[in-house]
C-alpha positions in Angstrom: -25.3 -92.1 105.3 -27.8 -90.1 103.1 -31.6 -90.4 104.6 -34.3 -89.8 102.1 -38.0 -90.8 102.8 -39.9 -89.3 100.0 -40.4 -89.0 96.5 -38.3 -86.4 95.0 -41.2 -86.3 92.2 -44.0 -85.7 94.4 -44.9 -82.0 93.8 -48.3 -79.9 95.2 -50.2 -76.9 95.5 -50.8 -76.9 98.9 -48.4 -74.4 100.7 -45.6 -72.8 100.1 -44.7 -74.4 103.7 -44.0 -77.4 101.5 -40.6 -76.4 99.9 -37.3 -77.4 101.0 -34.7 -74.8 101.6 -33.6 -72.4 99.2 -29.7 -73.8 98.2 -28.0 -70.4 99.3 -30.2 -70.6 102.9 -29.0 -74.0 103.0 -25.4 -72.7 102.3 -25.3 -70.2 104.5 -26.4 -72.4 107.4 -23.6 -74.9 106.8 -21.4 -72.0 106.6 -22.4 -70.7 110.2 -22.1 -74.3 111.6 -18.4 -74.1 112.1 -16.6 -73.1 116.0 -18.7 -72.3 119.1 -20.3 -68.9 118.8 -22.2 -67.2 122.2 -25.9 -68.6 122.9 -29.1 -66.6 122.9 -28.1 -63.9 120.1 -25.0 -62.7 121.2 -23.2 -64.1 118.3 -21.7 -62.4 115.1 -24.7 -63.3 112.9 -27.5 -62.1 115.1 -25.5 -58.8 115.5 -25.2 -58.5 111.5 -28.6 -59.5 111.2 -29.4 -56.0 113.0 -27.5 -54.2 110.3 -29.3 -56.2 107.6 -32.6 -54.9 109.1 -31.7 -51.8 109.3 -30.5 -51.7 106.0 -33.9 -52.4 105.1 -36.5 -50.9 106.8 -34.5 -47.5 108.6 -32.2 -47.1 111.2 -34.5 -47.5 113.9 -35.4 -50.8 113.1 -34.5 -54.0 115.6 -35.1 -57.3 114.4 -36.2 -60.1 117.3 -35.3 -63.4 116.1 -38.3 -66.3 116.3 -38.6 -69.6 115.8 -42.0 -69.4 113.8 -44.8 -67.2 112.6 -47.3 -67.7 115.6 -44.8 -67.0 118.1 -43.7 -63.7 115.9 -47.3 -62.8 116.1 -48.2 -63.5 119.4 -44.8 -62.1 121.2 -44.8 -59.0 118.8 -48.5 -58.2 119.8 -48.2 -59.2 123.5 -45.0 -55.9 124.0 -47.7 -53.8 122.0 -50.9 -53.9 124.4 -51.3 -53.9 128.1 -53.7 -56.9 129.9 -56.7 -55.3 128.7 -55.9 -54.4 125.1 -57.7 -56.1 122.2 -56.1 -56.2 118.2 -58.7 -55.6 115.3 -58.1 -57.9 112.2 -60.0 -59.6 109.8 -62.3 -63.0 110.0 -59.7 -64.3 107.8 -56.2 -63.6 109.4 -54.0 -66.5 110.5 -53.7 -64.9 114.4 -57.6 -65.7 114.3 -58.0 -68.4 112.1 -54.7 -70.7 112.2 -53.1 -70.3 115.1 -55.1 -72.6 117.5 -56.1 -69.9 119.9 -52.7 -68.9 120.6 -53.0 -65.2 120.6 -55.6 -65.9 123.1 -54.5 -68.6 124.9 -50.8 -67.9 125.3 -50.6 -64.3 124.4 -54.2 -63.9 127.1 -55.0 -61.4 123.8 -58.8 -60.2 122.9 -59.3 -60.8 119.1 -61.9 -58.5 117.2 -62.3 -59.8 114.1 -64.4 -57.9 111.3 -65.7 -59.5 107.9 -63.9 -58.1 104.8 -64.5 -59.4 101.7 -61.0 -59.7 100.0 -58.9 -60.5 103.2 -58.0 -56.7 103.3 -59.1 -54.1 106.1 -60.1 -50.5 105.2 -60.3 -47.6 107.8 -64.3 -48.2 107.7 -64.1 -51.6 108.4 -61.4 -51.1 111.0 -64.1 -48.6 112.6 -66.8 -51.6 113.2 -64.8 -53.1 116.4 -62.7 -49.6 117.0 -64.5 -48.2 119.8 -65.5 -48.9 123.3 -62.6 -46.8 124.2 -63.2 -45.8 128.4 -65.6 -48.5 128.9 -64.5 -51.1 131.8 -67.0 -53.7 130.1 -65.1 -54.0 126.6 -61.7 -55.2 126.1 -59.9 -52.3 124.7 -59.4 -52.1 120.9 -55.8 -50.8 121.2 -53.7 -52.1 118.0 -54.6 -53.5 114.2 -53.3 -56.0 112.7 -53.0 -56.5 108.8 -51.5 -59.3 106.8 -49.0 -58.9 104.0 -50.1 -60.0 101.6 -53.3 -61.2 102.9 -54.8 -64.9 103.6 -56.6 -64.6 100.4 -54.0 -63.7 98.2 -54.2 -60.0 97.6 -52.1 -57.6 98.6 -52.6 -54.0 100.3 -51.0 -51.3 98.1 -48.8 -48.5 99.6 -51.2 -46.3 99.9 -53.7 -48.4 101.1 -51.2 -49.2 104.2 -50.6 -45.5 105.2 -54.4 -44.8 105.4 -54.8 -47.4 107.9 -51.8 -46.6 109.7 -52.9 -42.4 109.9 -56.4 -43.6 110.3 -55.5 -46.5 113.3 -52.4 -43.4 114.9 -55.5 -41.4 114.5 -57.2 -43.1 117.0 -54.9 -43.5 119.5 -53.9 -46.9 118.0 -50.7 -49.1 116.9 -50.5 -51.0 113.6 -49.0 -54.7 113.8 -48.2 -56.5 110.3 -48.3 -59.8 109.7 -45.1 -60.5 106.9 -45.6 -64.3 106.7 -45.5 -63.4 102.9 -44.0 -60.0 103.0 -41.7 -60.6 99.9 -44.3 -61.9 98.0 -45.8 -58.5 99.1 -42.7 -56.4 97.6 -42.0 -58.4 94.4 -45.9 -57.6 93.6 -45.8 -53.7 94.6 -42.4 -53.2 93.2 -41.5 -51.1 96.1 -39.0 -51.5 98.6 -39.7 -53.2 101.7 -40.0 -50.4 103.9 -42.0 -48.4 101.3 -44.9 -50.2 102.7 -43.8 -50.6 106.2 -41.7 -48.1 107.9 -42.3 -45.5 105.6 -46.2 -46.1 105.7 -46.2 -45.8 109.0 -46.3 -49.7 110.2 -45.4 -50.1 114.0 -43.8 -53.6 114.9 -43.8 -56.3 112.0 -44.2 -60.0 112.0 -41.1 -60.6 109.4 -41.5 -64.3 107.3 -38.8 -66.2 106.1 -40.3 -70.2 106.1 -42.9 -69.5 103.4 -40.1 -68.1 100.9 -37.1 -70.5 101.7 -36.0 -70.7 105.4 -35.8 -74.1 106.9 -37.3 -72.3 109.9 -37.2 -68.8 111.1 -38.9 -65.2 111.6 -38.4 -62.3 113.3 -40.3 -59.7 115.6 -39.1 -56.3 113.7 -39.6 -52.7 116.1 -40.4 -50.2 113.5 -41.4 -47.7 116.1 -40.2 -48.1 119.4 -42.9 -46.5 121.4 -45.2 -48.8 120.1 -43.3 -51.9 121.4 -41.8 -52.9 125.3 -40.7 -55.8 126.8 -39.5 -57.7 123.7 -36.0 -58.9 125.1 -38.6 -60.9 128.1 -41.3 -61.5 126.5 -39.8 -63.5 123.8 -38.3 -65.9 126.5 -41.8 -66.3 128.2 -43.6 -67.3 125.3 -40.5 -70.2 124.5 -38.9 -68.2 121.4 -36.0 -67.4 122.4 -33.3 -69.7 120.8 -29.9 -70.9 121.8 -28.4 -71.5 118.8 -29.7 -68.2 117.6 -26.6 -68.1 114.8 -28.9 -70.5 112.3 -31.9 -68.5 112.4 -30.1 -65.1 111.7 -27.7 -66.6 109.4 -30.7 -67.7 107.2 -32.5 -64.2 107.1 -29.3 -62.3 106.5 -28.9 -64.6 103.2 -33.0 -64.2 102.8 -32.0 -60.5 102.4 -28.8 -60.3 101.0 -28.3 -59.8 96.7 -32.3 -59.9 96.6 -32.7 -63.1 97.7 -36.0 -62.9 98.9 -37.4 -61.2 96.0 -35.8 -63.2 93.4 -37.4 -66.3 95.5 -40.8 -64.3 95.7 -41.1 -63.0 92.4 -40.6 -66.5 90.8 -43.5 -68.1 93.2 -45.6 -65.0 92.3 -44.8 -65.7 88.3 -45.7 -69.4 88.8 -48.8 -68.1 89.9 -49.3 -65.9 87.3 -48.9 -68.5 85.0 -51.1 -71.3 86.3 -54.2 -68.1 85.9 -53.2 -67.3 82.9 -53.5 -70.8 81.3 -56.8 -71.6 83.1 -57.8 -68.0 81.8 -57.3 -69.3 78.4 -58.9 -72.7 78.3 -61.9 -71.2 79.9 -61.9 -68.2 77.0 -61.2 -70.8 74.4 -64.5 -73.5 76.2 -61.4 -76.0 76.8 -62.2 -75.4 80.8 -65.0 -75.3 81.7 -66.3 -74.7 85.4 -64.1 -73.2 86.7 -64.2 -70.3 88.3 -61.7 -67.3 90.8 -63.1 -66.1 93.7 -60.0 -64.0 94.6 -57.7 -61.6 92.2 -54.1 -63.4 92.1 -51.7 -60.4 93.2 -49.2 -63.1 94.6 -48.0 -66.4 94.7 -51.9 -68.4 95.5 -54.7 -68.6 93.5 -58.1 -69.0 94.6 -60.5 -71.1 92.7 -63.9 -72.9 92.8 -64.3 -76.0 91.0 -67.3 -78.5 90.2 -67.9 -80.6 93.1 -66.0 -84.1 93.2 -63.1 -82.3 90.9 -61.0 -81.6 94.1 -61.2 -84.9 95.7 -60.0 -86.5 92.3 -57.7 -83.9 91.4 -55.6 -84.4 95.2 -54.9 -87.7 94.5 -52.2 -86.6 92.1 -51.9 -82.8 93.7 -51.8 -82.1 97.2 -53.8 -78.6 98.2 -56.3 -77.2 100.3 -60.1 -76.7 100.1 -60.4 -73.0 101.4 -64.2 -73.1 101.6 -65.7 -76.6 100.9 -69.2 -75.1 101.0 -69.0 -73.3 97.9 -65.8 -76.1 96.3 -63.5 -73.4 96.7 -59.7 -74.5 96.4 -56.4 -72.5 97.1 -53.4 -73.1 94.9 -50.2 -71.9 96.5 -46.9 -71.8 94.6 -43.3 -71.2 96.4 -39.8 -70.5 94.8 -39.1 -74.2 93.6 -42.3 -74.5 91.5 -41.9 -74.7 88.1 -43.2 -74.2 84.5 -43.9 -77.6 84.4 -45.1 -78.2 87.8 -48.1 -75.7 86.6 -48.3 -77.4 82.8 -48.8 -80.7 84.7 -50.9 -79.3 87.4 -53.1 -77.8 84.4 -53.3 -81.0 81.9 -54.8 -83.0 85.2 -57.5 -80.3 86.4 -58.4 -80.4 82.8 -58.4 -84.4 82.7 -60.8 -84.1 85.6 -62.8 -81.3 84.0 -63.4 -83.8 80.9 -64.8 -86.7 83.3 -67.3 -84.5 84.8 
């Protein structure tokens, strides 16, 4: 029997979290569900999947499997820091904003968070809550952790990685990086993954699959290993350690096997792209009007502010987030099965909405 609850025709704006699975994710899970296979990640996937990472992002790489973003976060920062280390990131990253105290609460981690006005950290900013260092009274500012690309839509450039990383090494630091949309990241640079990783000196990785195709799935990924211990515990303490490891592995190996997760990312990115560019040209041409970006679009979200009661009316037809309700500022996220006329749609009802104002 064939259970379906929802409207196949129902499309939004919201997350890229609202996807289904990618069709060759999908087949390579059925193809992994046949004959028993060793629990707990001694099975044939989880042991190619080390390959696959390596292929990637060097031969020193390992690749933890997760089941989700907040536990890749918390259990790759936990085997970076000691009990009285602290992680520098921004006011905007998801380990401060959208994981419901879990870094502090499970992980017993000290955030320092620091104001930046594109969701990207610079080595000055990074210098604002990177001190204390000796002082029994603060908790110690020991790693930083940036977001690829970051909660506002932008992404850090190459470059712009390996000055944090020699400025944070510098100071006796360890760089973490949050991948929740690390292809997205490498379709927009061009580069390959560990151009902007390994190479730039990134030290243990938070590696995302669910936001670009993976029914569910991450993985904890040592890039250095002196900057990580205690993985192979720590990942059972904080309940990520799966049984039926084979179906998480099996889904990132296809994720990064004939480009999958670029041809996935750059298509979400394009969407993007394309819903700018046509509210770009009805605001040139005085077709749109009042609408405004409060964000470059580098990936696969655009940030917006509209007139207020536009949203409200706009969500009964398109499902998305307010990002700052304050100022009517909306987030459009796009993910691999968006398409052409998802956006045209999307475009003809904002402007509908525009014209009732």
């Amino acid at each position: 029997m064939t259970l379906r609850l929802h409207d196949l025709d129902l499309r939004g704006f919201a997350s890229d979290n609202y996807a289904g699975i990618h069709p060759e994710v999908l087949d390579a899970i059925a193809a992994a569900n046949q004959g028993h296979q060793i629990a707990y990640g001694e099975d044939a996937y989880t042991s190619r999947l080390q390959e696959v990472f390596r292929e990637h992002f060097g031969e020193q790489a390992q690749a933890f499997p997760v089941f989700n973003g907040t536990g890749a976060n918390v259990v790759g920062l936990q085997s970076m820091l000691p009990r009285w280390g602290a992680v520098v990131c921004t006011a905007t990253a998801h380990v401060h904003t959208d994981e419901a105290g879990a870094p502090e609460k499970v992980g017993g981690i000290k955030l320092l968070p620091v104001a930046t006005p594109d969701g990207k950290l610079t080595p000055e900013l990074i210098d604002r809550e990177a001190w204390g260092w000796g002082d029994e009274h603060r908790a110690q500012p020991l790693v930083v952790s940036i977001t690829q690309t970051t909660e506002l839509g932008t992404a850090y450039t190459v470059d712009e990685v390996r000055a944090i990383a020699d400025h944070v090494h510098g100071l006796g630091m360890t760089l973490h990086m949050d991948g929740a949309r690390i292809s997205n990241a490498a379709a927009t640079l061009g580069v390959p993954l560990r151009a902007f990783t390994t190479d730039a000196g990134v030290d243990v990785l938070s590696f995302g699959g669910t936001k670009n195709g993976l029914l569910y799935g991450e993985a904890v990924v040592v890039l250095e290993p002196s900057a990580s211990e205690g993985l192979h515990y720590l990942r059972k303490l904080n309940m990520q350690l799966s049984s039926k490891m084979r179906f998480v592995s099996a889904q990132l190996i296809a994720l990064l096997t004939d480009d999958l997760y670029l041809r996935s990312a750059r298509h979400a990115n394009a969407m993007a792209a394309r819903l700018r560019s046509a509210l770009e040209a009805g605001i040139a041409d005085g077709s749109i009007a009042g609408v405004g970006f409060s964000q470059e679009t580098q990936a696969n979200g655009v940030f917006a502010t509209l007139p207020a009661g536009v949203a409200d009316r706009l969500r009964e037809h398109f499902r998305f987030y307010d990002w700052d309700a304050s100022r009517n500022e909306v987030r459009w996220m796009c993910s691999f099965d968006t398409t052409e006329q998802d956006i045209d749609a999307f475009v003809a009802a904002l402007r509908s909405e525009l014209a009732a104002v």
